[in-house]
C-alpha positions in Angstrom: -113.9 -69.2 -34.9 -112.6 -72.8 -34.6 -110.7 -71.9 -31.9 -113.1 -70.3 -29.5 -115.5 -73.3 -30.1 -112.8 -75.6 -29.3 -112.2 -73.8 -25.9 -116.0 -73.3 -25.4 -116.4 -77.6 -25.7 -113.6 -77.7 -23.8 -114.9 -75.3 -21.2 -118.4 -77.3 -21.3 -116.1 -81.0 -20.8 -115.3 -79.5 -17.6 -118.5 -78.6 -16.1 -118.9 -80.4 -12.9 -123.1 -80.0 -13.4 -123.4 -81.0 -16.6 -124.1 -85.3 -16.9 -121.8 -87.3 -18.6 -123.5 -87.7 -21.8 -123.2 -84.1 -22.3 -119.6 -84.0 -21.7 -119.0 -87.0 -24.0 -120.9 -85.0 -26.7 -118.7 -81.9 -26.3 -115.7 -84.2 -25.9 -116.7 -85.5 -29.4 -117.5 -82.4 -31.1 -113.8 -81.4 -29.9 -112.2 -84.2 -31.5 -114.3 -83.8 -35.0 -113.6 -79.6 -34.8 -109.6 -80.7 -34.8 -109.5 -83.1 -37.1 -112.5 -82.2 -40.0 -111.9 -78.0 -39.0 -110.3 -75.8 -41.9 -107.7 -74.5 -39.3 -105.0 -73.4 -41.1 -102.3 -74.7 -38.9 -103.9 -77.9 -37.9 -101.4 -79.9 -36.7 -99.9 -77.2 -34.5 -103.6 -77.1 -32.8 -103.6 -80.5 -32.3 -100.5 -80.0 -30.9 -101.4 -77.2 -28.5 -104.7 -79.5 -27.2 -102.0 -81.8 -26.3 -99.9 -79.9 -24.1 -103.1 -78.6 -22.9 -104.6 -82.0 -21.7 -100.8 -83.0 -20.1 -100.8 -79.4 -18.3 -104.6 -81.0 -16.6 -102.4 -84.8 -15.7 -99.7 -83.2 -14.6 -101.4 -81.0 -12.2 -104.4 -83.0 -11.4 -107.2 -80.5 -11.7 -110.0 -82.8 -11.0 -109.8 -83.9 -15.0 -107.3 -86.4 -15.4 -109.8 -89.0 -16.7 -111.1 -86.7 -19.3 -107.8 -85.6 -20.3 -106.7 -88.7 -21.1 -109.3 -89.9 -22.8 -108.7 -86.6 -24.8 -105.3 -87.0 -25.2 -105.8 -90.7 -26.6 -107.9 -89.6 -29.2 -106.2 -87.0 -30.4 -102.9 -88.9 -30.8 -104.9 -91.3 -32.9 -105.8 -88.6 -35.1 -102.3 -88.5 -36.5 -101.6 -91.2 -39.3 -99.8 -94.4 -37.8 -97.0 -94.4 -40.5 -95.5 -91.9 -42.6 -95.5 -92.6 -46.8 -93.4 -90.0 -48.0 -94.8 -89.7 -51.4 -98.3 -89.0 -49.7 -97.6 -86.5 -47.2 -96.0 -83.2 -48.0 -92.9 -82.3 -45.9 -94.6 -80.2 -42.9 -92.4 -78.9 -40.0 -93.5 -81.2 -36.5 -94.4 -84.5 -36.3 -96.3 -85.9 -39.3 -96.8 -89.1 -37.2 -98.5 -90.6 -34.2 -95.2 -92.1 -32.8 -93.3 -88.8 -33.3 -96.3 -86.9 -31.5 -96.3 -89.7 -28.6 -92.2 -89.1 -28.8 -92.9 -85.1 -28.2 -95.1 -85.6 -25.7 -92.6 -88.4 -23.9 -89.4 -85.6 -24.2 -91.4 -82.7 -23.3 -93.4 -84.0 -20.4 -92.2 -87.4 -19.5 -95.3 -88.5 -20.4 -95.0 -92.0 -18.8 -93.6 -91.0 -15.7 -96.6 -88.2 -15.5 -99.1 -90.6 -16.0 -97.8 -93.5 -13.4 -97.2 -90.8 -11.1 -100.1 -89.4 -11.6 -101.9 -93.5 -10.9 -100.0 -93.8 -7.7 -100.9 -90.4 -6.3 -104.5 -91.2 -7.3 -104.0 -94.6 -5.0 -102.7 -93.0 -2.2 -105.8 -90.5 -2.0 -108.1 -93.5 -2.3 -106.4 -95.5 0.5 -106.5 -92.7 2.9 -109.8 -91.6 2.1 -113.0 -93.3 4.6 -115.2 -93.5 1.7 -112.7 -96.2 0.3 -115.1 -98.8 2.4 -117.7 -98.3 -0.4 -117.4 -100.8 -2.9 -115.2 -99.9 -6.2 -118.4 -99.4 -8.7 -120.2 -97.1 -5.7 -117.3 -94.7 -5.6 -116.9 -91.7 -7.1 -113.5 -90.0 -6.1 -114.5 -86.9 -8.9 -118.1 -87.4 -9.3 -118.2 -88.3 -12.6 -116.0 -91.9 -12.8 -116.3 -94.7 -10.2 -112.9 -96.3 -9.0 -112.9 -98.9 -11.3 -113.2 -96.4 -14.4 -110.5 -94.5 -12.4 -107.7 -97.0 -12.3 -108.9 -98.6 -15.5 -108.7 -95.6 -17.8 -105.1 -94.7 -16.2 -104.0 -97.9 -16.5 -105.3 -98.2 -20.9 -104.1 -94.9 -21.0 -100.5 -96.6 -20.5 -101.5 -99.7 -22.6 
């Protein structure tokens, strides 16, 4: 059942109708579904978001921003050290640098994301609405310029 909820927030996140207060709600409810849920394999979930949000960068859907904002929070989910004598020996990444290290091998993750900043740049430059100030617009519809580049850029950070 945790499962299907998590794709139905997910699903919702991605609404291009829905405001962004809703969004950020089910965005939220995601987060606290992975890391309070019962899920038996819990950190393999977590796991799976993760390739799912860097599948969205990678190819640019239209929900980079929300992706990596996902993707952030997520990673921060998984302790910042490892103490041995508290945490059981689990198969995978027990830490937030070895998930950040997954993500790095598997994807490039860097690389995808500056990429994925430059590309974003281009459009902008080569678009006519890039007269418009910065805080007026909206390349997706939901996140000004600013937000745009800024998010990318902490996203990095």
């Amino acid at each position: 059942m945790a499962n299907k909820v998590l794709e139905l927030l997910w699903n919702i996140a991605h609404d291009q109708h829905l405001p962004n207060e809703i969004i950020d709600q089910a965005l939220t409810a995601h987060l606290k579904i992975l890391d309070y849920s019962c899920l038996q394999e819990k950190e393999k979930t977590k796991l799976l978001w993760l390739d799912k949000c860097m599948d969205e960068v990678k190819h640019d859907r239209g929900h980079v921003i929300i992706s990596l904002k996902q993707l952030r929070e997520i990673c921060m989910q998984f302790h910042e050290g490892v103490f041995a004598q508290n945490i059981p020996r689990m198969p995978g990444p027990q830490n937030r640098t070895g998930v950040i290290d997954i993500l790095e091998k598997k994807y490039e993750l860097t690389r995808i994301v500056t990429e994925n900043l430059c590309q974003y740049m281009e459009k902008t430059r080569a678009t006519k609405e890039s007269i418009l100030s910065p805080d007026d617009y909206y390349p997706d519809g939901r996140f000004n310029h600013n937000q745009q580049i800024h998010e990318r850029l902490n996203f990095l950070k």
